[in-house]
N, C-alpha and C positions, 0 to 999 in steps of 0.2 A: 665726810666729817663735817658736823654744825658749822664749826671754827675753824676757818684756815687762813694760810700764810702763805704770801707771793709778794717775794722779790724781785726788783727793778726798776736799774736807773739810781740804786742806793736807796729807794723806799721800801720798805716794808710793811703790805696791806695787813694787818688783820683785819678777818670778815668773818660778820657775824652771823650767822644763816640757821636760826632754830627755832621752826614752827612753833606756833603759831604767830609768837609775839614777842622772841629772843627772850623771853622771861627764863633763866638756865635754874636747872637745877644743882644739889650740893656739890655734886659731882662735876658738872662742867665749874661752876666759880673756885671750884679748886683745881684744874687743869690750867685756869687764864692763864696763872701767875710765872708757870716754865713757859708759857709759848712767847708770854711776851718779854720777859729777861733772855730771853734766846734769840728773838730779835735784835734788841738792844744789843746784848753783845756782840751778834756777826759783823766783822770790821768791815764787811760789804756793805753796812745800812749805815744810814746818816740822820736819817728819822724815822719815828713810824707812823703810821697811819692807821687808826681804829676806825672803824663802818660797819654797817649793818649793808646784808647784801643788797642791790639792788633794786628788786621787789618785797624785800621783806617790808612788813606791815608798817615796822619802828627801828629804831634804833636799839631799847633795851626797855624790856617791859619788868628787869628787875629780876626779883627769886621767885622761884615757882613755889608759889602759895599753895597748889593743891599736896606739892610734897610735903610741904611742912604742916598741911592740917592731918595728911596721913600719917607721917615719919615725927611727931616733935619732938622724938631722942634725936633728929639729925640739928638744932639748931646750932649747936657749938662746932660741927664739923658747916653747917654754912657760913657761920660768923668768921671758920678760919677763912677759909675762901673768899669770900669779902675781903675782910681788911688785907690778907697777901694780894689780894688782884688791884687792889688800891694802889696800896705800896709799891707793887710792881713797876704800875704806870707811872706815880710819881716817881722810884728812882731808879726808872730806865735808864739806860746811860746815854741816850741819844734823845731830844725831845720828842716826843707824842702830840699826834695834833689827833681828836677827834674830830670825823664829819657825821653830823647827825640830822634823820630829817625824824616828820609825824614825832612820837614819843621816848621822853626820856626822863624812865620812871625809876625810880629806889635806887636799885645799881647800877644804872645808866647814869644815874646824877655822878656818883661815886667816880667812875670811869672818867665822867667829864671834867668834875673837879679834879679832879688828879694829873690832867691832863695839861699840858702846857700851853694847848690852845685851841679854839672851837671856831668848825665853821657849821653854818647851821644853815640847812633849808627854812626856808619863808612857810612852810606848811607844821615846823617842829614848836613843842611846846616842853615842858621840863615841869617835872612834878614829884615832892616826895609826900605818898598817902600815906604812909605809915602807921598815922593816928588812926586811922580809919583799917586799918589791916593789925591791928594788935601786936603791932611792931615799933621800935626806936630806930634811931642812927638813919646818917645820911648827910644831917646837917653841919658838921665837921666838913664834909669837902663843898657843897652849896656854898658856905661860909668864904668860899677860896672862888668864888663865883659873883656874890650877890652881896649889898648892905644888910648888915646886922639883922635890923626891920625889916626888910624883904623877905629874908629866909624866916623870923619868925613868924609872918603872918600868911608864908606861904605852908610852914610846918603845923601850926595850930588849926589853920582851916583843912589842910590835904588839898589845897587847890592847885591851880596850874599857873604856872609862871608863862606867859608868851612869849615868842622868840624875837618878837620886837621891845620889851621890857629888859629882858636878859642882852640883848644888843646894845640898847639905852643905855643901861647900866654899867657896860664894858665888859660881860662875860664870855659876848662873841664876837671872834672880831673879827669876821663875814657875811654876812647875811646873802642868800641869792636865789636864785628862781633854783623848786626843786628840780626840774630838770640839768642845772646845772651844776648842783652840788658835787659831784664828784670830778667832773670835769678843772671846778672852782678849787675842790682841796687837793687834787695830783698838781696842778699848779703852785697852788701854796707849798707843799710840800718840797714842790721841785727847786723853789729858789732856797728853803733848807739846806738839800742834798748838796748843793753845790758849794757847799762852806766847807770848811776844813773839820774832818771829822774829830780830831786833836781839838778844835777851836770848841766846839758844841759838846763834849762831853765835859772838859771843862767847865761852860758857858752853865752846862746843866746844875753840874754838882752846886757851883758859885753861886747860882740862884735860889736853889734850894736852901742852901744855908743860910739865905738872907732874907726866909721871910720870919715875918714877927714870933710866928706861934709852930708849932710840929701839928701837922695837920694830922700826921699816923697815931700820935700820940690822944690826941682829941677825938679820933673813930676809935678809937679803944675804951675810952669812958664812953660816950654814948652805947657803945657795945653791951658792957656792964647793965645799963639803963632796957636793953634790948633783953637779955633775957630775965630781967625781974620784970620786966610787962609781958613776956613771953609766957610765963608762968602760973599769972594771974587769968581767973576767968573770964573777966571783957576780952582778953588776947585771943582764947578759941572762939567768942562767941561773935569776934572780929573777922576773924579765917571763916567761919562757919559762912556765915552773910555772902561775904565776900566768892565763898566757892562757889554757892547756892544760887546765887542773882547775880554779883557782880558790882553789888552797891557796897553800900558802907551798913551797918547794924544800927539800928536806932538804942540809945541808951537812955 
């Protein structure tokens, strides 16, 4: 299976394992959402832990584009999947620490905004093209990441945020040789596990209630924004580009 789940020591890994570039299709982003509320709830876990496997290329290269230049009756069943695999992670009931190396693109950002805490390889960069793929949304959870300015002039251009900016900033709060990454977040994780799992599910809900804005609430209008650009002709002739070469579409 792409996606799987291993238990121990009170962590639970989700790994993310799906050729070429973990870019999932409508189908897996709508599967995330039970595997990782199911973690959450086994009172054998005390956190979890989201990765990409090992030798995988990235961490999340996002939604597979070529399905939706094939399929664009499926956007509304990916936009479910999105925002539940969001949702999921932020209101898992035990905190979620993503570790992420190379890229962490569209839904990978999502994943990590959502996420209670990021350790990143020194080789990871973070990036939503969207404008360049005839898509919205993303920057609703970015926004739980990075300053105001940061995300817009990371969203307007499609460029790439480095993992030394996003560090800077306070969005990661690890940085380390990629070889150690995983090594670096079973660690992190491990001084987690050993809190009182009573204390941390609490600790979760408490903090969630006490940021400014509903971050679920704000991927849901960008959402909105996502299929009236989905709709529009730059949106295919965005996908088109994009499947064909790889680049962005000159307009």
């Amino acid at each position: 299976m792409p996606i799987t789940t291993h238990i121990a020591d009170r962590i639970a890994e989700i790994v993310f394992d799906v050729p070429p570039v973990n870019a999932f299709d409508s189908a897996t982003w709508n599967a995330l959402p039970a595997i990782i509320a199911a973690a959450g709830r086994n009172p054998d876990v005390n956190v979890v832990l989201i990765r990409a496997a090992e030798d995988a290329r990235g961490f999340c290269g996002g939604v597979d584009i070529k399905e939706m230049q094939a399929h664009p009756e499926r956007i509304t069943l990916l936009n479910r999947g999105n925002y539940q695999t969001f949702k999921a992670v932020r209101e898992c009931e035990v905190p979620v620490v993503t570790a992420v190396h190379r890229f962490v693109i569209g839904g990978g950002i999502g994943i990590c905004g959502a996420s209670d805490t990021i350790i990143a390889a020194d080789d990871a960069y973070f990036s939503l093209p969207e404008v360049d793929r005839g898509a919205m949304g993303g920057a609703s959870h970015l926004s739980r990441m990075l300053p105001l300015h940061k995300v817009r002039a990371a969203f307007f251009t499609g460029g790439i945020i480095p993992v030394e900016d996003a560090f800077r900033l306070g969005a990661v709060e690890k940085l380390v040789p990629r070889a150690r990454l995983l090594a670096e977040a079973r660690a992190f994780c491990a001084t987690i596990s050993g809190k009182s799992r009573k204390a941390l599910v609490i600790a979760k809900e408490a903090l969630n209630g006490l940021e400014p804005r509903d971050v679920d609430r704000g991927y849901r209008w960008e959402q909105g924004f996502t299929l009236e650009m989905y709709m529009h002709a730059d949106s295919q002739k965005a996908r088109d580009a994009f499947v064909a070469t790889g680049t962005a579409a000159a307009f």
